[in-house]
C-alpha distance (Angstrom), angle and dihedral (degrees) to the residues before:
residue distance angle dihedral
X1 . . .
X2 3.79 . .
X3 4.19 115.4 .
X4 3.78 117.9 -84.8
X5 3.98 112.1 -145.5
X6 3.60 104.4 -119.0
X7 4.24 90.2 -112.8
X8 3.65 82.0 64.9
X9 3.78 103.8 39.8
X10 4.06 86.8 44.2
X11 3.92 100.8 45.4
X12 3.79 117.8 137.6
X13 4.00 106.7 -99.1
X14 4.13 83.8 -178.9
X15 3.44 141.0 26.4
X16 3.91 102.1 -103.2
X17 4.42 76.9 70.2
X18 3.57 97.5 63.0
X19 3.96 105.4 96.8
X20 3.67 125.7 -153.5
X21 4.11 96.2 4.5
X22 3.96 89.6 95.7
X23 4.59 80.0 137.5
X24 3.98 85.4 49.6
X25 3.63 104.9 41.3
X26 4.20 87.3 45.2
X27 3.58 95.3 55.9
X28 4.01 97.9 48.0
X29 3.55 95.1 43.3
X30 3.81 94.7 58.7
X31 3.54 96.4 47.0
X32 3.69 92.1 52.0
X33 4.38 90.2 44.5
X34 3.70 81.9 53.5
X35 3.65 100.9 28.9
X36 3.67 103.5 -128.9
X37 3.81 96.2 141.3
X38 3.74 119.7 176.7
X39 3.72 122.3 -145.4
X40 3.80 109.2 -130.3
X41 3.99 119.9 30.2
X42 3.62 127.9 -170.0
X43 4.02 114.7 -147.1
X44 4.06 105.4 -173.5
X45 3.86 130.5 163.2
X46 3.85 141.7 93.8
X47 3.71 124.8 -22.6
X48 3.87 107.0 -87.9
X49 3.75 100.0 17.1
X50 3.81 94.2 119.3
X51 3.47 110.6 -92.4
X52 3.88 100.1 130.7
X53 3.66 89.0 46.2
X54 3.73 99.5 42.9
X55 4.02 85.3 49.0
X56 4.18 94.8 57.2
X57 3.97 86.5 45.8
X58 3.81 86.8 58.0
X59 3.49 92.6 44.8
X60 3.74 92.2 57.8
X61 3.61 97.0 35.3
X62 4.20 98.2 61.6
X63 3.84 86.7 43.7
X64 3.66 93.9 44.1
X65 4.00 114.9 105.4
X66 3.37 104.7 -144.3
X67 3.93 105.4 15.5
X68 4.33 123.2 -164.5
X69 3.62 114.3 -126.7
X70 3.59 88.3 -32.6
X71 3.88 100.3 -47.0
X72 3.95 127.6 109.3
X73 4.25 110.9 -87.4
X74 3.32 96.5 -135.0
X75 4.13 91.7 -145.3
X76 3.85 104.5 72.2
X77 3.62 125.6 98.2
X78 3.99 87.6 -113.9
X79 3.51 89.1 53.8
X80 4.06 94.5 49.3
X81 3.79 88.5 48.7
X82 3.24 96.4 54.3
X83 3.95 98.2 45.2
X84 3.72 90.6 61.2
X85 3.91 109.8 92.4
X86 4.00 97.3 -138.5
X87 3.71 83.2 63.2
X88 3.97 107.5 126.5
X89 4.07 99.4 -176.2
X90 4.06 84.3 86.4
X91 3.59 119.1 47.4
X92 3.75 119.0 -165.0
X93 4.37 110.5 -162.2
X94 3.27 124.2 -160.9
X95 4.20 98.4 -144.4
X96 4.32 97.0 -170.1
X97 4.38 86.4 60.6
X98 4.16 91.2 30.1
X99 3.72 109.7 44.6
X100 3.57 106.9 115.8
X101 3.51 128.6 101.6
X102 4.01 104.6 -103.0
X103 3.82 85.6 45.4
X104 4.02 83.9 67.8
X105 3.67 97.3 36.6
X106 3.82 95.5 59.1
X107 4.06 82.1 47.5
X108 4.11 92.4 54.3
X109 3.77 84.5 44.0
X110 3.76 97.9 56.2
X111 3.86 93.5 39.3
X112 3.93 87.5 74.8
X113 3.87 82.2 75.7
X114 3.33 132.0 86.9
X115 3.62 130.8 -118.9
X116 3.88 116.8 -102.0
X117 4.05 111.1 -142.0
X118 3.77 103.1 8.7
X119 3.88 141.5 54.2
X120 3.61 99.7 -114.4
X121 4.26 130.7 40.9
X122 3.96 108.2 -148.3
X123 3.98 135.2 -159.6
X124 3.38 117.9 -152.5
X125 3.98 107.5 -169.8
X126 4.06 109.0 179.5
X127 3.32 127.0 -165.0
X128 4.29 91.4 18.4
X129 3.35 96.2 174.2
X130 4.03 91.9 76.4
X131 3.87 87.0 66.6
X132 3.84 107.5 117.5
X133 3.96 118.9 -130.2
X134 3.44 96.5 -95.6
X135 4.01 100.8 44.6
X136 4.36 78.5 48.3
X137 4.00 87.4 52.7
X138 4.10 92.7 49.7
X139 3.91 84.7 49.4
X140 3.66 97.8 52.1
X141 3.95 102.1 80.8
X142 4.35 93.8 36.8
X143 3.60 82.4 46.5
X144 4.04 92.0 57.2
X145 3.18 94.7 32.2
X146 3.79 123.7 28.6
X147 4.25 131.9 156.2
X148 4.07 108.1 -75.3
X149 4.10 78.6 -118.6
X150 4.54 91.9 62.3
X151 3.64 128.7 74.3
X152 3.77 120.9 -172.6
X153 4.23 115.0 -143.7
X154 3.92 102.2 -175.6
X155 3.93 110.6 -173.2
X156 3.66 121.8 178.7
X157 4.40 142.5 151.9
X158 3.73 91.7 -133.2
X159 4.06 109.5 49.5
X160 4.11 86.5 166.8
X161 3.64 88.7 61.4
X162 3.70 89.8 68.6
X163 3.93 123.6 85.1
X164 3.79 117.1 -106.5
X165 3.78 87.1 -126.7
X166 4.23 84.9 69.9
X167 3.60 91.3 36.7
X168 3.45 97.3 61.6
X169 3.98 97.0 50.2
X170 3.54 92.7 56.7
X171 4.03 138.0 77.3
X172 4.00 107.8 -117.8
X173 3.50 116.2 -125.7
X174 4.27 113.6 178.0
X175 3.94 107.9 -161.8
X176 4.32 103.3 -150.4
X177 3.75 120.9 -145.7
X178 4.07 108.4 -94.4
X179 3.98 110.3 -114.7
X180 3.55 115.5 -114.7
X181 3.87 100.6 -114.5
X182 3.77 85.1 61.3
X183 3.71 95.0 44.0
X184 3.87 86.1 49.1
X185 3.93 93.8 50.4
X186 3.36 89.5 50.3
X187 3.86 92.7 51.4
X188 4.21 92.7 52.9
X189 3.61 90.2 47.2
X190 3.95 89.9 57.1
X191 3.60 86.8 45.2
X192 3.30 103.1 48.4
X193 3.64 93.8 47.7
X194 4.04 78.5 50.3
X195 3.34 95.3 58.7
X196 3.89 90.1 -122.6
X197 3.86 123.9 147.7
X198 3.57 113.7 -133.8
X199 3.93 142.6 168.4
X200 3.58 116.1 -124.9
X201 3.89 94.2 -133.5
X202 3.98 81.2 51.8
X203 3.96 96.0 54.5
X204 3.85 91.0 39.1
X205 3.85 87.3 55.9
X206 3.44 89.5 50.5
X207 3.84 96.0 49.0
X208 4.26 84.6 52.4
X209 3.45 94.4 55.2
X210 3.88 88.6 53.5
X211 3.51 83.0 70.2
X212 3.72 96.8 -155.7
X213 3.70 97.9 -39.2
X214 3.44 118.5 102.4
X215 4.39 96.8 -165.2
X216 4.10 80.2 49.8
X217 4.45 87.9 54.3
X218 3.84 90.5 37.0
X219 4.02 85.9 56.5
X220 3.65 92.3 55.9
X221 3.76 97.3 37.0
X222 3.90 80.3 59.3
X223 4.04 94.0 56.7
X224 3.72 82.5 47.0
X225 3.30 100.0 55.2
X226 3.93 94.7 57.8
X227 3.90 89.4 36.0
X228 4.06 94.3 105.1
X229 3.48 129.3 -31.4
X230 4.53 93.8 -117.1
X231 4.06 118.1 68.2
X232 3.32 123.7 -33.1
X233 4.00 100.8 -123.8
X234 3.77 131.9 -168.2
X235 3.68 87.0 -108.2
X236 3.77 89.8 54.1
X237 3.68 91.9 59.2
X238 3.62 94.2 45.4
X239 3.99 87.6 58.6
X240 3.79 89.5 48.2
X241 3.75 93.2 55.4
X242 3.74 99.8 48.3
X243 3.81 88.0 -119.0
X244 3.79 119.5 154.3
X245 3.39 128.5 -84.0
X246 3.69 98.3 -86.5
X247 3.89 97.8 -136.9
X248 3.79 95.8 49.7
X249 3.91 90.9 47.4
X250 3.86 90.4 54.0
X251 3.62 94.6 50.5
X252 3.81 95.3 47.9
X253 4.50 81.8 57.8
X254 3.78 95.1 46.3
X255 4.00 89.7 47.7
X256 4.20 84.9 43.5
X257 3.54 88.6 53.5
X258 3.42 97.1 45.4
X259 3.33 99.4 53.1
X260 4.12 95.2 -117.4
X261 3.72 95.4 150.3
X262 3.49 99.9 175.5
X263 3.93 95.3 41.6
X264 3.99 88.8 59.5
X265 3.27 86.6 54.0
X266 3.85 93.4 59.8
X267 3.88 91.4 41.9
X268 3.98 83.7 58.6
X269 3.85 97.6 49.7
X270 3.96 84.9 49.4
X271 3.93 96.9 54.1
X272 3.80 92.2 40.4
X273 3.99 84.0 53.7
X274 3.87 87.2 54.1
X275 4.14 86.1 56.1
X276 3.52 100.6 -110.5
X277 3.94 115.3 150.4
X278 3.33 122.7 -130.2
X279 3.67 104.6 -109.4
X280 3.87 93.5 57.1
X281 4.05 94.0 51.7
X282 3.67 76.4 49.0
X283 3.76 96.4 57.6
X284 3.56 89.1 34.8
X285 3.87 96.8 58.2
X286 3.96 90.0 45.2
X287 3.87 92.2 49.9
X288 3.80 86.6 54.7
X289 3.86 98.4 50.4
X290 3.96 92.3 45.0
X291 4.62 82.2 50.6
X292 4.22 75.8 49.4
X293 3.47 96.3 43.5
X294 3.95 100.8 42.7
X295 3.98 87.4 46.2
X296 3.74 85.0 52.1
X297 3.90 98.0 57.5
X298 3.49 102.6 19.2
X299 4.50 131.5 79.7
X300 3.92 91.7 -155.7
X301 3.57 100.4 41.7
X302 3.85 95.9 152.4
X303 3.51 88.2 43.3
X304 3.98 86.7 67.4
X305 3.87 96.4 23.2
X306 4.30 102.3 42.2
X307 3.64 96.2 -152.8
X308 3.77 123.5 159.3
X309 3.36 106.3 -96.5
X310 4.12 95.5 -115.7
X311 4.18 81.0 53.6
X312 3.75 97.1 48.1
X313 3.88 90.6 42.3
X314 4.12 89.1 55.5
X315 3.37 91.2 51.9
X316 3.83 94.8 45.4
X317 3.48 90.0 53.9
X318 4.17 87.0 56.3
X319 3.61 98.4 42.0
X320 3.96 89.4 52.3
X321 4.12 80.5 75.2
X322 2.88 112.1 50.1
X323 3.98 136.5 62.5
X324 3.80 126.9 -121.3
X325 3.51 99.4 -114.6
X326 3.46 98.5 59.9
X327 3.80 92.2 47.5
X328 4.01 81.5 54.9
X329 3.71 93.6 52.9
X330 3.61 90.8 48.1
X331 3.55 83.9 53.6
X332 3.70 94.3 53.7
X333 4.05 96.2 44.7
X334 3.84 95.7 57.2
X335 3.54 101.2 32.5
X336 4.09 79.7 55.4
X337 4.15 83.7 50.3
X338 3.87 90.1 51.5
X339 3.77 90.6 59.4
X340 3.66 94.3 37.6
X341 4.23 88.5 56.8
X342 3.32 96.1 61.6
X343 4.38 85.7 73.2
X344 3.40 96.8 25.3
X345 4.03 114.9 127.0
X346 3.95 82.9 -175.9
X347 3.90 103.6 38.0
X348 4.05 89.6 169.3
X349 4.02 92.2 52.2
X350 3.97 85.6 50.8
X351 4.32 91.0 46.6
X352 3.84 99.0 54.3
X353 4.03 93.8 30.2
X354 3.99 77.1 62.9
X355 4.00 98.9 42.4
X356 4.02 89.5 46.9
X357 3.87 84.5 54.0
X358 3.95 90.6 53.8
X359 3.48 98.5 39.4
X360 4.15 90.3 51.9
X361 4.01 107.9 45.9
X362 3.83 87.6 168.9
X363 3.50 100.7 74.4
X364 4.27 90.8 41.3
X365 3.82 109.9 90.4
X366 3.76 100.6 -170.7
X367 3.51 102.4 122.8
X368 4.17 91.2 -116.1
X369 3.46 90.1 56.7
X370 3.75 85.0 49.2
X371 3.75 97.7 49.6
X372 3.90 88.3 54.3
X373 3.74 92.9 54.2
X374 3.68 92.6 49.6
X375 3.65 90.6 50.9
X376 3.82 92.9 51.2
X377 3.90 94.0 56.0
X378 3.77 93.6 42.7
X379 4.30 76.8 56.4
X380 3.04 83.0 58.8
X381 3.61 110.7 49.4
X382 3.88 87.6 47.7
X383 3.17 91.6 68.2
X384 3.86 97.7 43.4
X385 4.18 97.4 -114.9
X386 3.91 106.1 169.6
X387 3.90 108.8 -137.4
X388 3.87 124.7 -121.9
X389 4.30 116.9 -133.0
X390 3.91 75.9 -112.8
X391 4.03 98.3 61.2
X392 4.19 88.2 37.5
X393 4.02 83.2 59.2
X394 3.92 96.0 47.1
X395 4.15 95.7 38.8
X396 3.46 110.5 51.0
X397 4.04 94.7 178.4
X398 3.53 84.9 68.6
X399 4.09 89.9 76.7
X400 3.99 74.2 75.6
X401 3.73 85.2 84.9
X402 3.41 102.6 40.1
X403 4.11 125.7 80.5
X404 3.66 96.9 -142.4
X405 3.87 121.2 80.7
X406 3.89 122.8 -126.1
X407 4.01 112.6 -111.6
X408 3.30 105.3 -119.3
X409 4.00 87.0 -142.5
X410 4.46 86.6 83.4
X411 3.15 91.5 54.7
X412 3.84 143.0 84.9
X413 4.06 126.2 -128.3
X414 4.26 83.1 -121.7
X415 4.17 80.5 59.8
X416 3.63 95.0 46.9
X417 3.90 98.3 39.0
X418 3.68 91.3 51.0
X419 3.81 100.3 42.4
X420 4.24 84.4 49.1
X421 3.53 85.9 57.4
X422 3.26 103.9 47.0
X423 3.86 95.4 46.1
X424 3.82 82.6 51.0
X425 3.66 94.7 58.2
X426 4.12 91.9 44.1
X427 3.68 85.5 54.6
X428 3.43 99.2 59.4
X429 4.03 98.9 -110.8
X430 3.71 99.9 134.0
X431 3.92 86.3 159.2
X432 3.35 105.0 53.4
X433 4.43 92.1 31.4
X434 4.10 76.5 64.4
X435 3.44 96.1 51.1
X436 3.91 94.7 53.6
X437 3.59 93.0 55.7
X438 3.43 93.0 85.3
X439 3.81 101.0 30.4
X440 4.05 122.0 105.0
X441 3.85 117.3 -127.5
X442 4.06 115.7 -154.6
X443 4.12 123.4 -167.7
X444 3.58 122.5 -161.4
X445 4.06 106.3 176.7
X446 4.12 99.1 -62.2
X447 3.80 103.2 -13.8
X448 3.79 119.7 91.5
X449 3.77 124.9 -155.0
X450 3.59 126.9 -166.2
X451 3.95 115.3 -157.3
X452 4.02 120.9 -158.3
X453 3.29 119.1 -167.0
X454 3.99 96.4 -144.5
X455 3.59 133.9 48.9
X456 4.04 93.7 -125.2
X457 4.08 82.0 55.8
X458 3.71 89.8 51.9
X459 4.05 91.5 44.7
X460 3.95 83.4 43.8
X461 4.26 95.0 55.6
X462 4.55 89.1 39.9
X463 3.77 92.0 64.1
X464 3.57 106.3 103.2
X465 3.80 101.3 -140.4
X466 4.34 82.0 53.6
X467 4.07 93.4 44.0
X468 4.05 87.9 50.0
X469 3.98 92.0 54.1
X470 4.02 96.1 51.2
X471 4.38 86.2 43.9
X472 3.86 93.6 56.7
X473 4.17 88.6 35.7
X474 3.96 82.6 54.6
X475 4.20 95.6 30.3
X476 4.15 84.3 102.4
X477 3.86 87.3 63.0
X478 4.03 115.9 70.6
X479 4.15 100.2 -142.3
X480 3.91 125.9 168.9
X481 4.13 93.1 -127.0
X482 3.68 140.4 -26.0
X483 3.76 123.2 -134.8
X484 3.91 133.7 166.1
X485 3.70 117.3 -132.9
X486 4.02 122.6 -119.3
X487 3.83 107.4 -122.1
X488 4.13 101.0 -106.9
X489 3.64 90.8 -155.7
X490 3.93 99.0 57.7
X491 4.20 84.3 35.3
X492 3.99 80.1 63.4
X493 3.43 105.9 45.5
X494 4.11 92.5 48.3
X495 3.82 87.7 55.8
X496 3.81 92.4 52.6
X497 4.16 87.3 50.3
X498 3.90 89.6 50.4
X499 3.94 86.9 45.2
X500 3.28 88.9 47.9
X501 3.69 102.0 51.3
X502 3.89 93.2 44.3
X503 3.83 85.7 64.1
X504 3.70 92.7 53.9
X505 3.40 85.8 52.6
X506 3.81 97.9 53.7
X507 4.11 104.9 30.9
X508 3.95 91.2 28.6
X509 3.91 123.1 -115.5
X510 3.06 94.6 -94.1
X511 3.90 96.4 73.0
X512 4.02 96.6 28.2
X513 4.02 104.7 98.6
X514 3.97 113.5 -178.4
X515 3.88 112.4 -162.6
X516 3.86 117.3 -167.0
């Protein structure tokens, strides 16, 4: 006999199988104990979350004669029936190769008649949402109304593809993503009843990578299986998933974190040597920070995490320092990166533009960025670190600490527009911080211009209460004057109304014609 994959050897043949649909499985089972059946169901979630599986159980279970706790016996002649594949009382339809309109025609034709060997006839459509309009619109009245012998079980990915008109004729079902513990215990059980020696860390790993879906962590667990024939080890499943090597990507994050530029650099070049795409040392690298970042903030870490406990003690020893808003940022940047790969004609350009951004927070302005640079110097002065003229230059919160102001004259209007913003946002003027975002800042020598773009932006920067907020967020900078720009665009278009209505004046309206 050919080899089953272990999601199809191990699928649920009752309900007690389904894993992590406890609000599902509860709901179904009382309507068939008290036999309030609906007609149409709607089974929507993840891929691999059991709604295929959960839908055949049903089947059996409302045709079942003498039903378990809600799930299918197994032993009566309704159950037999129905087990054997040529059966034609339950109709499994494969929406992505059947979606067009005749396809559901012939369907509401042969609903009319009733099942052969069992009480109820039921449709299972999978993946719905692949139905065109038209097969949806021949649907719509079977759907409503069907024969008291059919039941409709729609499953689908997408439930917003569907119309509402189908939505509301149907019983709502959401299928959750499993947790990973339970995805894991259901991995060792397999195992053991392989035979197969594992690692815990290794079958947690596995259950992780799952991602929620337990035909997606059966799949793996498969490759696994036939990996070698000793134990399966955390390293093993590393190597099976095309991750990283693990060494490598935990020097590149200590050489991020500590600012080694030109070392991550290296690390990079040595992993692309190894043949790794970008895009999976960028999933790599974020998988690492969240372990960092969840070991940070969290008291059982490895609870969450199920690292070996050399691994989670490595990484404890990194997280210890560094602060949790530069973790976030880092976060931020390469997440960013991920989404940026998918376009990228130069995916490596896009990779190390992002690790030079996380390894230098001083020349990021987003406010998290900001936060973990403050935090760093306050480090810093805690532990009574004298500054160099070089470190002054590169941190310019650290003028904080000194009594002398900055001349705004050694500095650029990217310097001064950024530290105004910041010092905006510290203050509390959320307002006015929003504003700026899109307002220009010039520097000629000492004097400072800021440049809106609209006259209610202009208005906005004149009132005095506004103007006194941007002087003190800019009273750590020495600068000649400060002066807001009058929108020349506006300033135009007033002087051709007044131009305009001096004509009038002189020629009469009636003769005047303005074309735009």
């Amino acid at each position: 006999m050919a080899y089953l994959a272990l999601y199809r050897r191990y699928r649920p043949i009752d309900f007690k199988g389904i894993i992590g649909q406890e609000h599902v499985v509860k709901t179904l089972v009382n309507q068939i104990e008290t036999g309030r059946l609906g007609h149409a169901y709607l089974f929507t979630g993840t891929r691999g979350t059991g709604k295929t599986s959960t839908a055949k159980i049903f089947a059996k279970a409302i045709n079942c004669l003498h039903p378990v706790n809600g799930s299918p016996c197994g032993k009566c002649e309704a159950c037999k029936a129905l087990s054997d594949p040529s059966n034609i009382d339950v109709v499994e339809i494969d929406a992505a190769s059947n979606n067009g309109v005749n396809e559901i025609r012939e369907l509401r034709d042969n609903v009319q008649f009733p099942p052969v060997s069992v009480k109820y006839k039921v449709y299972i459509i999978d993946e719905v949402h692949m139905l065109t309009g038209a097969a949806f619109n021949a649907l719509l009245k079977t759907l409503e109304e069907p024969p008291k012998h059919a039941v409709f079980i729609l499953a689908t990915t997408e439930a917003h593809k569907l119309p509402a008109t189908i939505l509301s004729r149907c019983m709502r079902f959401d299928f959750r993503l499993v947790p990973t513990e339970k995805i894991a215990e259901l991995i060792s059980a397999i195992y053991d009843e392989q035979g197969k020696k594992y690692q815990k860390e290794a079958v947690f790993a596995i259950a992780r990578a799952g991602e929620g879906s337990i035909r997606d962590a059966l799949s793996i667990a498969d490759t696994a299986l036939s990996y070698g024939d000793g134990e399966l080890t955390y390293e093993d499943v590393n190597e099976i998933l095309g991750s990283s090597n693990v060494e490598l990507i935990t020097e590149f994050t200590e050489k991020l974190l500590a600012g080694e530029t030109g070392a991550a650099l290296s690390v990079i070049e040595s992993l692309a040597t190894l043949g790794k795409s970008m895009g999976v040392l960028t999933k790599d690298i974020t998988g690492i920070v969240r372990d960092l970042l969840v070991i940070k903030t969290c008291k059982t870490a490895n609870a969450i995490l199920g690292l070996p406990e050399t691994r989670f003690k490595a990484l404890s020893d990194i997280a210890g320092g560094v602060s949790e808003a530069r973790l976030i940022r880092m976060l931020e940047i390469f997440a960013q990166a991920e989404n940026e790969l998918r376009y990228a004609n130069s995916p490596r350009i896009v990779f190390e533009t992002a690790a030079v951004k996380a390894a230098r927070p001083e020349a990021d302005y987003d406010i998290d960025a900001i936060l973990s640079r403050v935090k760093a110097l306050e480090d810093k002065l805690s532990g009574g670190v004298v500054f160099t003229k070089e470190e002054l230059k590169k941190e310019p919160e650290i003028a904080e600490v000194k009594p002398e102001k900055t001349s705004a004259e050694s500095v650029s209007a990217e310097d001064v527009k950024g530290k105004l913003l910041f010092n905006l946002r510290a203050n509390g003027s959320e307002m006015l911080w929003n504003a700026m975002q899109k307002i220009g800042v010039s520097k000629t020598g000492g004097d400072i211009t800021l440049i809106p773009t609209s006259m209610e932006d202009y208005t906005l920067l004149n009132i005095d209460a506004n103007r006194e907020k941007i002087e003190n967020a800019l009273s750590e900078f020495s600068y000649s004057s400060l002066s807001v720009k009058e929108p020349t665009t506006e300033k135009k278009l007033s002087e051709i109304d007044d131009a305009t209505e001096r004509l009038k004046k002189i020629f009469g309206e009636d003769i005047v014609i303005v074309k735009h």
